[in-house]
C-alpha positions as CSV (number, residue, x, y, z in Angstrom):
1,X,0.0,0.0,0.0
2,X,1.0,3.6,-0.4
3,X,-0.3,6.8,1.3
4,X,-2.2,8.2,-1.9
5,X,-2.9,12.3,-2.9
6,X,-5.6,13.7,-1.2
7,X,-7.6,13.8,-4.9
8,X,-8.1,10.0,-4.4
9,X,-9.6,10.1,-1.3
10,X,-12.0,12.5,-2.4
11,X,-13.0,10.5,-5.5
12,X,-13.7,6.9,-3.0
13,X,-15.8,9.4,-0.9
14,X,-17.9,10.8,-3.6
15,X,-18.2,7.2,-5.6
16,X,-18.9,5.5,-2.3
17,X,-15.6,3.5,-2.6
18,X,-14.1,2.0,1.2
19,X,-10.7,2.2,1.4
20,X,-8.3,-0.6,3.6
21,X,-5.2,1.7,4.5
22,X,-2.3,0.3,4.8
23,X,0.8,1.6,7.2
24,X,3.9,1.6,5.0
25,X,5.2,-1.9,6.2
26,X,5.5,-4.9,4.4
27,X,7.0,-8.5,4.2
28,X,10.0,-8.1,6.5
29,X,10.6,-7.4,10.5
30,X,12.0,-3.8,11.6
31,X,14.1,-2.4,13.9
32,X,13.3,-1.3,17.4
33,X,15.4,1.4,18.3
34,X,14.3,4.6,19.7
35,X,15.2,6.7,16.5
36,X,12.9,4.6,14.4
37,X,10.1,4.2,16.9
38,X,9.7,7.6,16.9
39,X,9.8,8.2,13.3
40,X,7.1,5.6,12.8
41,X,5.1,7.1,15.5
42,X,5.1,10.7,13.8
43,X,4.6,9.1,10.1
44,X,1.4,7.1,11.6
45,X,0.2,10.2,13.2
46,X,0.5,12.8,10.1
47,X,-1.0,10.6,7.9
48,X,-4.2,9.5,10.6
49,X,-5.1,13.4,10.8
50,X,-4.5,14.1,7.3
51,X,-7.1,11.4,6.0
52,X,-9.2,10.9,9.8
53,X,-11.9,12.7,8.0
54,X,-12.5,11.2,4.9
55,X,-15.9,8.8,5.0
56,X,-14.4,6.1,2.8
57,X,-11.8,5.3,5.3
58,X,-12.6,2.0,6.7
59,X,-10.0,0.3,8.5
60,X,-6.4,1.0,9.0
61,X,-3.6,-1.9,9.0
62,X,-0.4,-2.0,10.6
63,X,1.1,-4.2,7.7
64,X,0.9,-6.9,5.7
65,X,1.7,-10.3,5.6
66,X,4.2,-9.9,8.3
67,X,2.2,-11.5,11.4
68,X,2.0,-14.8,8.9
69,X,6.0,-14.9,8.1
70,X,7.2,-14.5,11.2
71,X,4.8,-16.6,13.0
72,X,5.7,-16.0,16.4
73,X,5.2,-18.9,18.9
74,X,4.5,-21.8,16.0
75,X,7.3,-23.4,14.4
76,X,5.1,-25.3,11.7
77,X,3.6,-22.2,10.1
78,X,5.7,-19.2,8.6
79,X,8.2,-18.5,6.1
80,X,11.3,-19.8,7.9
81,X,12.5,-16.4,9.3
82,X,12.4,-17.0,12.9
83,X,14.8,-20.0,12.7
84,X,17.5,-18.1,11.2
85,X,17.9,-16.7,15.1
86,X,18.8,-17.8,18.4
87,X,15.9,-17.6,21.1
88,X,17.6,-14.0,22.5
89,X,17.4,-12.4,19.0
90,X,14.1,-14.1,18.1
91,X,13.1,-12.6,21.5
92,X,14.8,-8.9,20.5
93,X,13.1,-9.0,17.0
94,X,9.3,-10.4,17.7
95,X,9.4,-7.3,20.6
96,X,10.5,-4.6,18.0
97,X,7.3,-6.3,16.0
98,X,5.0,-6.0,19.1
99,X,6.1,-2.8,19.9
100,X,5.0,-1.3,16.6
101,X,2.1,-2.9,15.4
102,X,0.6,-3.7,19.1
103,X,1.4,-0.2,20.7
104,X,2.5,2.2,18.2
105,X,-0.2,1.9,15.9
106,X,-3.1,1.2,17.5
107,X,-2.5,3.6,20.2
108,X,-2.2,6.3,17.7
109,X,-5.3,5.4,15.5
110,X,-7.1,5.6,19.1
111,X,-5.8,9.3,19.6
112,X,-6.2,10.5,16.7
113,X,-9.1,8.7,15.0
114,X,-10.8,7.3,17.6
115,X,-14.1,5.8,15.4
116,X,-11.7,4.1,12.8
117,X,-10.8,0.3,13.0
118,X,-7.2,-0.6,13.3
119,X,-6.2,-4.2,12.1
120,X,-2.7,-5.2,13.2
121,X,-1.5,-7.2,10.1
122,X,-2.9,-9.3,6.9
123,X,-3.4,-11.5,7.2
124,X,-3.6,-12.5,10.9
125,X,-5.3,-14.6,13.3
126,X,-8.7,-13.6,12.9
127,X,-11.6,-10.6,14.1
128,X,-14.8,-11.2,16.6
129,X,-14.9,-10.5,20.1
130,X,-12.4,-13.4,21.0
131,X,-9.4,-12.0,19.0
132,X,-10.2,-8.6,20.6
133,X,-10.1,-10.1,23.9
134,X,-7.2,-12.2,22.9
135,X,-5.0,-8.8,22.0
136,X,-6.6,-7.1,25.1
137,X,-5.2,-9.8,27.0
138,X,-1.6,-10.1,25.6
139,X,-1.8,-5.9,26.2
140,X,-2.3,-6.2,29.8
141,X,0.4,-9.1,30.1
142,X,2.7,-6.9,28.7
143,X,1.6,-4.2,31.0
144,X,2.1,-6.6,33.7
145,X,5.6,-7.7,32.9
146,X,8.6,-5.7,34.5
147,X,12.4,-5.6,34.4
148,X,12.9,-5.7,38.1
149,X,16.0,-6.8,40.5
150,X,15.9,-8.8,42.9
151,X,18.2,-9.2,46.0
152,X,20.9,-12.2,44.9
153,X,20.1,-12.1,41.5
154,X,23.3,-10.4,39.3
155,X,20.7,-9.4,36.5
156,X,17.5,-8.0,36.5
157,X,14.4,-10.2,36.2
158,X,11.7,-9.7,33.7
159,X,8.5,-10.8,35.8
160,X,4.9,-11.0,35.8
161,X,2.8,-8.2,38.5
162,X,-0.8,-9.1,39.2
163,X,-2.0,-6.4,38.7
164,X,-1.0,-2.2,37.6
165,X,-2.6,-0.6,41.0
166,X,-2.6,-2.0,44.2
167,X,-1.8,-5.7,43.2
168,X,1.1,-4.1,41.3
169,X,3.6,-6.9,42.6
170,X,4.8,-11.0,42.4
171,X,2.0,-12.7,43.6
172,X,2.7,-16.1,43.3
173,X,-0.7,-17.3,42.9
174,X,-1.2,-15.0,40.1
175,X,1.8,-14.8,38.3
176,X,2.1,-18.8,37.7
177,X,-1.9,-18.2,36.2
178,X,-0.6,-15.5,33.8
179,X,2.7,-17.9,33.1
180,X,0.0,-20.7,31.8
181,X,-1.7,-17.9,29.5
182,X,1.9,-17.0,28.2
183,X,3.1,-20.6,27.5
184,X,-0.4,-21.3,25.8
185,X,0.0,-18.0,23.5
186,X,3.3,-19.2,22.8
187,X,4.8,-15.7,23.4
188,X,7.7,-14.6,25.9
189,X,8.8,-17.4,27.5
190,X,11.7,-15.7,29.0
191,X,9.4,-13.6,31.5
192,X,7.7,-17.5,32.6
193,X,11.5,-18.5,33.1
194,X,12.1,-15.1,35.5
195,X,9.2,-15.6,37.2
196,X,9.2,-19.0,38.2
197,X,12.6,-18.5,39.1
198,X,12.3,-15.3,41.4
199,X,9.8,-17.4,43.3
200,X,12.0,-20.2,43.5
201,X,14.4,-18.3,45.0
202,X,12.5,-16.9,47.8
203,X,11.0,-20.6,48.8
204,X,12.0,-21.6,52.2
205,X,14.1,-24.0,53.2
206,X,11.0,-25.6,54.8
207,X,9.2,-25.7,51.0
208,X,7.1,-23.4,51.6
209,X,7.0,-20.6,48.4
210,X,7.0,-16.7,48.8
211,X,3.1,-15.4,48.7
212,X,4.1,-12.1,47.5
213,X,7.0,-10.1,46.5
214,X,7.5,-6.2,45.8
215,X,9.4,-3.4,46.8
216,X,6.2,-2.7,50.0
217,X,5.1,-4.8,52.1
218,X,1.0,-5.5,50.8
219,X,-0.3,-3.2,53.2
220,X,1.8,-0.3,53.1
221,X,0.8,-1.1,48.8
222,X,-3.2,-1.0,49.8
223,X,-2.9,2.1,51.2
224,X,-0.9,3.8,49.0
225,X,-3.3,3.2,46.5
226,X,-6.2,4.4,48.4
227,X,-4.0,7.5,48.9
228,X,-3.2,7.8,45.3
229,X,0.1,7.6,46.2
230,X,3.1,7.3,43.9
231,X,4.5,4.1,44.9
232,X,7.0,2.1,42.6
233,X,6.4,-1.4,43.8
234,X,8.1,-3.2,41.0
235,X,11.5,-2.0,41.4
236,X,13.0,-4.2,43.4
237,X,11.4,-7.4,45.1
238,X,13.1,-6.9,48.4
239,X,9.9,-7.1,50.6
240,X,8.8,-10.8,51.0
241,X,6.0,-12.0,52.4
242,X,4.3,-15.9,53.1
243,X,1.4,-15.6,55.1
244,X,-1.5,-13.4,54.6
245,X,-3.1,-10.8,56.6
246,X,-5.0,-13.9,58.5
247,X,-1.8,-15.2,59.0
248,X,-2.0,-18.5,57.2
249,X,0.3,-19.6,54.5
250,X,-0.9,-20.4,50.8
251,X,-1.5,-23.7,49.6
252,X,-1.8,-23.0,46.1
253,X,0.2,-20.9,46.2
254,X,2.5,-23.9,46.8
255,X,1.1,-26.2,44.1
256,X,1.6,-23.6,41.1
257,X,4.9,-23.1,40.9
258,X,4.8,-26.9,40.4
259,X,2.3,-27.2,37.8
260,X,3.9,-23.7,35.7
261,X,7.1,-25.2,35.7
262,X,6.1,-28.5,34.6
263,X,4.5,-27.2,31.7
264,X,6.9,-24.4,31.0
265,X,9.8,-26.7,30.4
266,X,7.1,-29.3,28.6
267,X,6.4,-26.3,26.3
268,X,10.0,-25.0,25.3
269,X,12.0,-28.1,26.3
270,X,14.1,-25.8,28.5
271,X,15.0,-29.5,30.5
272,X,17.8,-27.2,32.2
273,X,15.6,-24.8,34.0
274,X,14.2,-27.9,35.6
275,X,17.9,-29.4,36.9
276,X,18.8,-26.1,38.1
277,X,16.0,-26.0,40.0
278,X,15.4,-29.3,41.1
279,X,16.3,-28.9,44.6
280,X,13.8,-26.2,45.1
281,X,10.9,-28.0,43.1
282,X,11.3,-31.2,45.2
283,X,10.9,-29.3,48.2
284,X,7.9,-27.7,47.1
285,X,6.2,-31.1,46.5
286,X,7.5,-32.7,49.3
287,X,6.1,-29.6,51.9
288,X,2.5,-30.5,49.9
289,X,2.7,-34.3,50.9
290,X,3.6,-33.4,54.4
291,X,0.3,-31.1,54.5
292,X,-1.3,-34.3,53.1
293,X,0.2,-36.9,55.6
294,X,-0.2,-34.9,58.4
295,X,-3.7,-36.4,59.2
296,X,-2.9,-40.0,58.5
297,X,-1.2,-39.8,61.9
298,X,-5.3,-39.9,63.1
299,X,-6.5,-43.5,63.1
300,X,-10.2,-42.6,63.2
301,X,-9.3,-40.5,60.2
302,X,-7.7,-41.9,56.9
303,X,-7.3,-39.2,55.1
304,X,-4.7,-38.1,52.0
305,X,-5.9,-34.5,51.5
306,X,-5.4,-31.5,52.9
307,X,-7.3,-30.3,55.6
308,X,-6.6,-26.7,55.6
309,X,-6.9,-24.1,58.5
310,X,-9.4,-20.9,57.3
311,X,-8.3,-18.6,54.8
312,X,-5.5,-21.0,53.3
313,X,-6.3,-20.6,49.7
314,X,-7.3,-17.9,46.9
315,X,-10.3,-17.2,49.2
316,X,-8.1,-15.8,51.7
317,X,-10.4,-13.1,52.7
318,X,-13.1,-15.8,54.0
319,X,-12.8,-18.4,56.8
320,X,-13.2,-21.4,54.0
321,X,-11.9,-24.5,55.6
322,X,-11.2,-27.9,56.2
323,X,-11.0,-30.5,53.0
324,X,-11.6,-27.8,50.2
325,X,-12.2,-29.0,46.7
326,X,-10.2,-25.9,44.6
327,X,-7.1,-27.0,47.1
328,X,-6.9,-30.6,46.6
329,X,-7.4,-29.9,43.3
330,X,-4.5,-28.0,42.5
331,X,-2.3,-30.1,44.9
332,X,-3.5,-33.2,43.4
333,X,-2.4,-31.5,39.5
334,X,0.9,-30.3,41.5
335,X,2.0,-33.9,42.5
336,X,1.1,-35.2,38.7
337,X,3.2,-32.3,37.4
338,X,6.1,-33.3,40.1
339,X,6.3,-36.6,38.6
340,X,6.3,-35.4,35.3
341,X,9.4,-33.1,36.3
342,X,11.2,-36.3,37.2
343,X,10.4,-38.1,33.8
344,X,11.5,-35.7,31.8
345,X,14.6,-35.3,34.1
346,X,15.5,-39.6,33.9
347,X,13.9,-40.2,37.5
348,X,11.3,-42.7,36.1
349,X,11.5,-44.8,39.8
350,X,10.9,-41.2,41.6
351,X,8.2,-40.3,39.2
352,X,5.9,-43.6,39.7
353,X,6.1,-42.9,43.2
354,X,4.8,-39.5,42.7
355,X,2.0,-40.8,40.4
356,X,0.7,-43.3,43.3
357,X,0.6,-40.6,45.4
358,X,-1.1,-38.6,43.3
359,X,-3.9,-41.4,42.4
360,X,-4.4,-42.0,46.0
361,X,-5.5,-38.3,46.2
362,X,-7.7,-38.9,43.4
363,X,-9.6,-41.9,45.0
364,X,-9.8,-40.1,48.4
365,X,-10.6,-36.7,46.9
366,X,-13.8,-38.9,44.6
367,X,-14.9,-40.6,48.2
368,X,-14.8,-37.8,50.1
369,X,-16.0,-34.6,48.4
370,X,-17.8,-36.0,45.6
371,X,-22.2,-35.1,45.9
372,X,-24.1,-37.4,44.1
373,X,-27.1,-36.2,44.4
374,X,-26.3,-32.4,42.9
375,X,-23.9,-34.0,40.3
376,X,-21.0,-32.1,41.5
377,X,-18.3,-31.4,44.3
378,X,-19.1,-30.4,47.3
379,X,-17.4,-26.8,48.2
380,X,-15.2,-28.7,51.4
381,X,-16.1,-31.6,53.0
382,X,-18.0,-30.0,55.7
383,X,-19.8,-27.6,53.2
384,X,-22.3,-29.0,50.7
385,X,-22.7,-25.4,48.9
386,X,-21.8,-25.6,45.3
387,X,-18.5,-23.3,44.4
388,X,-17.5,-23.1,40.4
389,X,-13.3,-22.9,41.7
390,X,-12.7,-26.8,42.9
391,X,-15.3,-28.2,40.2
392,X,-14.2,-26.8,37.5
393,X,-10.2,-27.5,38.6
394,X,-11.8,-31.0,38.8
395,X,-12.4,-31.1,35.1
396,X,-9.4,-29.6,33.9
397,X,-7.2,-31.7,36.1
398,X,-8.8,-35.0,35.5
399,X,-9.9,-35.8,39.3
400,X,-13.6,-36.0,37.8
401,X,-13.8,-38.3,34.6
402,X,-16.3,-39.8,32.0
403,X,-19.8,-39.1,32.8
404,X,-18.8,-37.7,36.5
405,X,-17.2,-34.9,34.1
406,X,-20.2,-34.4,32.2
407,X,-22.3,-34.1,35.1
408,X,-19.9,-31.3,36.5
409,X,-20.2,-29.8,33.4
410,X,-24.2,-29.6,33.0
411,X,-24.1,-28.3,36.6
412,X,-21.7,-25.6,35.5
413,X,-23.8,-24.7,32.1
414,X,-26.5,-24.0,34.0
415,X,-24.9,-21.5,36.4
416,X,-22.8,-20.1,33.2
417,X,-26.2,-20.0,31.4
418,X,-28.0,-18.1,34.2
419,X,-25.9,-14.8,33.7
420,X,-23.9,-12.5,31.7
421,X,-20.7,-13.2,32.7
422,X,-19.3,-16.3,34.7
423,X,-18.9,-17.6,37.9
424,X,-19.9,-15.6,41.2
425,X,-17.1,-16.9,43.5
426,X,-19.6,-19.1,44.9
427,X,-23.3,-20.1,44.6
428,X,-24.8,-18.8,47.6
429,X,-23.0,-16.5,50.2
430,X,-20.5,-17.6,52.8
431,X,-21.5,-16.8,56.6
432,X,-21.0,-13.3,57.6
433,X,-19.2,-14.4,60.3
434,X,-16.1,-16.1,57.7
435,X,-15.6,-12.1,56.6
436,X,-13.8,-10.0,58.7
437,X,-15.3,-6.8,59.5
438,X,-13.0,-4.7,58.3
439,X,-13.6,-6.2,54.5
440,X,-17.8,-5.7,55.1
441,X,-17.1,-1.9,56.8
442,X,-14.8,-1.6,53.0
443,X,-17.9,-2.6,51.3
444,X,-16.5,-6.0,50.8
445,X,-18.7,-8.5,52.0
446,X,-19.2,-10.8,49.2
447,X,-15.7,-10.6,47.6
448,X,-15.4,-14.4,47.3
449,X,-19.1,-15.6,47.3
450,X,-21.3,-13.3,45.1
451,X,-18.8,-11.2,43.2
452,X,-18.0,-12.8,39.6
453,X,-14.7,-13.6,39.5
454,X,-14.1,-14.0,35.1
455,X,-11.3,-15.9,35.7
456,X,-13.7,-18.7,36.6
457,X,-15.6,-18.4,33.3
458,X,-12.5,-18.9,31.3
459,X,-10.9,-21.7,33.3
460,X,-14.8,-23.1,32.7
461,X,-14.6,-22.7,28.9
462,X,-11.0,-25.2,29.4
463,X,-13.0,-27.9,31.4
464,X,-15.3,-27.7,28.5
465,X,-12.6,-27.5,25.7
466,X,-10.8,-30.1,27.2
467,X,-14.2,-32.8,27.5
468,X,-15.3,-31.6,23.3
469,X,-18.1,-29.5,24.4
470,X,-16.6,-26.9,22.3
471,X,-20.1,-25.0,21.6
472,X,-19.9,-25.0,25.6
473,X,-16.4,-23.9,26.0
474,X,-17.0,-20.6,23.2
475,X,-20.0,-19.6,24.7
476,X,-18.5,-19.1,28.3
477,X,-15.2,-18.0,27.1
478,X,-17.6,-15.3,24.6
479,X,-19.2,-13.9,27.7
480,X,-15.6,-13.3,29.4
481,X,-14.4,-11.8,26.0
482,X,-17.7,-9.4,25.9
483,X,-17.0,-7.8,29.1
484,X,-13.1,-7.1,28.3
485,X,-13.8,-6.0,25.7
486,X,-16.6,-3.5,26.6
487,X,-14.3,-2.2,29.8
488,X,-10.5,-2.2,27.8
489,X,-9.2,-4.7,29.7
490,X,-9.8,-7.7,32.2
491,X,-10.8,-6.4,35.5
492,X,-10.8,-8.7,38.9
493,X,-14.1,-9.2,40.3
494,X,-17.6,-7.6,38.6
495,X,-21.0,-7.0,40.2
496,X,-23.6,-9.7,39.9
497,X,-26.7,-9.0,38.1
498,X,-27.7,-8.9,34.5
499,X,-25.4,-5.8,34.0
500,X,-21.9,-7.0,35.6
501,X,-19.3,-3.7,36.0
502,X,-16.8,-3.8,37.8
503,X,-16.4,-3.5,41.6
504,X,-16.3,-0.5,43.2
505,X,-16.9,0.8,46.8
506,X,-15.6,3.6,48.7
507,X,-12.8,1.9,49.3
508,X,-11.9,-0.3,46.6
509,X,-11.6,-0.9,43.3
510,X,-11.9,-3.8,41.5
511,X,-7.8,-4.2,39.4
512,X,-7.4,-3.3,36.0
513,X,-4.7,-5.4,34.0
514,X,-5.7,-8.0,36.5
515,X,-3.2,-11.0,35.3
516,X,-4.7,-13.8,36.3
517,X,-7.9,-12.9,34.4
518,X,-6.1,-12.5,31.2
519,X,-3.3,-14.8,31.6
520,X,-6.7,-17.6,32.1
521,X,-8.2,-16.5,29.0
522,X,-5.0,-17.0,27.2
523,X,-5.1,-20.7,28.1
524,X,-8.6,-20.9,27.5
525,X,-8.7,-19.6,24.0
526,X,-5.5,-21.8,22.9
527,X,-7.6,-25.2,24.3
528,X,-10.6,-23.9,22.8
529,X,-9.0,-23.6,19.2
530,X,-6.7,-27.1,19.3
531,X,-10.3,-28.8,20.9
532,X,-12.2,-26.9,17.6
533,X,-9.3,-28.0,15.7
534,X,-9.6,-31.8,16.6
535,X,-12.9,-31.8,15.8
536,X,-12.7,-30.0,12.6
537,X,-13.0,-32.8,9.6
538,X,-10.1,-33.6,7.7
539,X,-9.2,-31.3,4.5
């Protein structure tokens, strides 16, 4: 394409004739120095306001045919450019690429003409509220990512925040969510590898993993953002902290680290990340199966899972306790991941031990949570209510199987079906006396029970994915993609109701760039399209 006289823009708007504009790239990968970024940026922006008011204008397009040869993230597609680099230049080169046609751009067809499409290259991966979801979602994981030191380390880490106001830290829980979206996207595997490894360094000598990381402690974070003050809390992780305001330690938290690394080094084949580390991930499963032991030691009470004191998992701000479904579930996947650590390290003797392990939680966590008369899990084993997190995780993991997993499903469907935008953190509300008072006097009593968490939809729409009900999966994911898409980016928690926006009370506001909703819908979307693809019939 070329940037034509005036004359022919005034002759395709008086003959009705819509014009695709093209920005002056083509066919080859550019450089991303500061010189040239600004150059392109004040090229993009004369040309914007010089044609912004011309009717036939229809879409604008970053470039073509570049997304397709460069192929970033899939080896079997492309025009062979990528593999002429090493991973550090591939890395330098695809961010030059991301930088202009992901950031430059758009941003400056939103400034300048805001009612005009933009279209980042032709051709590319595809239109519809998914794929605007899908960039949304890479845009706040890039957000999300800082270069940041950390205390021991001789270079500076590129890591993953929660969040870009007052979760704007490592939160372990979080970050190994947004590492799954990242190794499912196929993009910047280097920031998974910093990550995992800035939490691995911070584990205990016990096992137990960091909860959070930044350069505040949470609290002093939480109220500098209530303040509005300026706090930089990604310069340096130098404040570590393991238990939570409640003062009781993660158990995911513990798991996920497990699980992210497992498939990280499944993904890229990056075997020496895992011997490096090996020390440290063997200590984090091993602190799990001591948390699952510990009750075997009570005859009247044979037991492999964990019975957690209140407040031990993501729904730290509630008393939730005992044997909890979402737990077990993730340290059920954490062991299986374990033992797929040692496989591909040569430990095949160490790995079949982990997998016994691992199917005895499975049998215990069928017998002992399982409801068969509402077709699902219970929330704990003390708790009948129904809660989308450890069903769902059920699914995906492969605790609940064959028509078990069609029965979670159903059960699920109907929830997702009953609103705009799933799952409320649970289906009916917790006690008032699991919240503490100063969470109800923020106007926070029903952050984990009626509050829709979207993370839950998506991770939903991978059960579904993951059994073939496709049609299932694409509708939930749809409804996650809707509401990112109507708000600019993936927010925490949303109102219930039939018009869902986002949280907000005197005190609080719901996070914007939140990571663990867009690094889910990452994941989500990539099942969803290689479960669509399966099904798809042969060419």
């Amino acid at each position: 394409g070329i940037y034509e006289h005036d004359f022919f823009y005034d002759l395709c708007d008086r003959y009705g004739i819509m014009v695709w504009q093209d920005f002056m790239f083509s066919c080859a990968m550019y450089p991303g120095d500061k010189e040239f970024l600004d150059n392109v940026r004040l090229e993009a922006v004369d040309n914007i306001r010089r044609l912004r008011n011309h009717a036939c204008l229809a879409l604008w397009c970053g470039n073509n045919e570049i997304e397709y040869a460069w192929a970033e993230g899939d080896f079997t597609r492309g025009w062979g450019w990528k593999e002429k680099y090493d991973k550090a230049q591939q890395r330098e080169i695809w961010q030059s690429y991301d930088t202009i046609f992901h950031h430059i751009l758009p941003a400056a067809v939103r400034q300048y003409a805001p009612d005009h499409a933009y279209w980042p290259s032709s051709p590319t991966q595809g239109g519809g509220v998914l794929a605007r979801a899908e960039e949304l979602a890479h845009q706040v994981l890039r957000r999300d990512t800082h270069l940041t030191h950390q205390p021991g380390e001789s270079r500076k880490l590129s890591v993953l925040a929660a969040g870009s106001t007052h979760f704007e830290a490592l939160w372990t829980r979080d970050a190994c969510w947004g590492c799954l979206g990242l190794l499912a996207s196929g993009r910047d595997s280097g920031t998974v590898r910093d990550t995992l490894q800035a939490i691995l360094n911070r584990q205990r000598p016990s096992g137990e993993m960091p909860r959070r990381q930044g350069n505040h402690k949470n609290t002093t974070a939480m109220i500098g953002d209530f303040l509005h003050l300026p706090l930089q809390n990604m310069k340096e992780l130098d404040q570590v902290e393991f238990r939570n305001e409640r003062d009781a330690f993660q158990y995911d938290g513990n798991a996920l680290p497990l699980i992210a690394a497992a498939e990280y080094a499944t993904r890229t084949g990056d075997v020496a990340f895992l011997e490096e580390n090996y020390l440290e991930l063997t200590r984090g499963a091993d602190w799990l199966q001591r948390q699952d032991e510990q009750f075997l030691k009570k005859p009247e009470r044979r037991l492999d899972l964990i019975d957690q004191d209140p407040s031990s998992d993501w729904k730290d701000v509630v008393g939730r306790e005992g044997v909890v479904a979402y737990t077990n579930a993730v340290t059920y996947q954490a062991h299986v991941s374990m033992a797929t650590i040692d496989r591909l390290l040569g430990h095949p003797e160490t790995a079949e031990k982990r997998e016994a392990f691992a199917a005895a939680l499975k049998e215990d966590f069928n017998q002992r949570l399982w409801d068969e008369k509402s077709g699902c899990y219970r929330d704990s084993e003390a708790d009948a209510r129904f809660s989308p997190d450890g069903n769902i995780l059920a699914v995906v993991y492969g605790l609940a199987e064959g028509p078990r997993a069609d029965r979670v499903l159903e059960s699920l469907d109907r929830v997702a079906d009953s609103g705009p935008l799933p799952f409320q953190a649970a289906a009916e509300n917790y006690p008032k006396s699991y919240v503490p008072l100063w969470l109800r006097a923020a106007g926070l009593r029903h952050y984990h029970d009626a509050f829709v968490w979207p993370w839950q939809g998506a991770a939903f729409a991978v059960a579904a994915a993951r059994q073939g009900r496709t049609d299932m999966a694409r509708e939930a994911l749809e409804k996650v993609a809707a509401a990112a898409d109507r708000d600019g980016t993936f927010f925490e928690i949303y109102t219930p109701g039939d018009e869902p926006r986002p949280v907000r009370t005197w005190a609080y506001e719901s996070e914007r760039d939140f990571l663990w909703g867009a690094g889910t819908y990452l994941w989500a979307l990539q099942e969803l399209r290689e479960a669509e693809g399966a099904q798809a019939p042969p060419r």
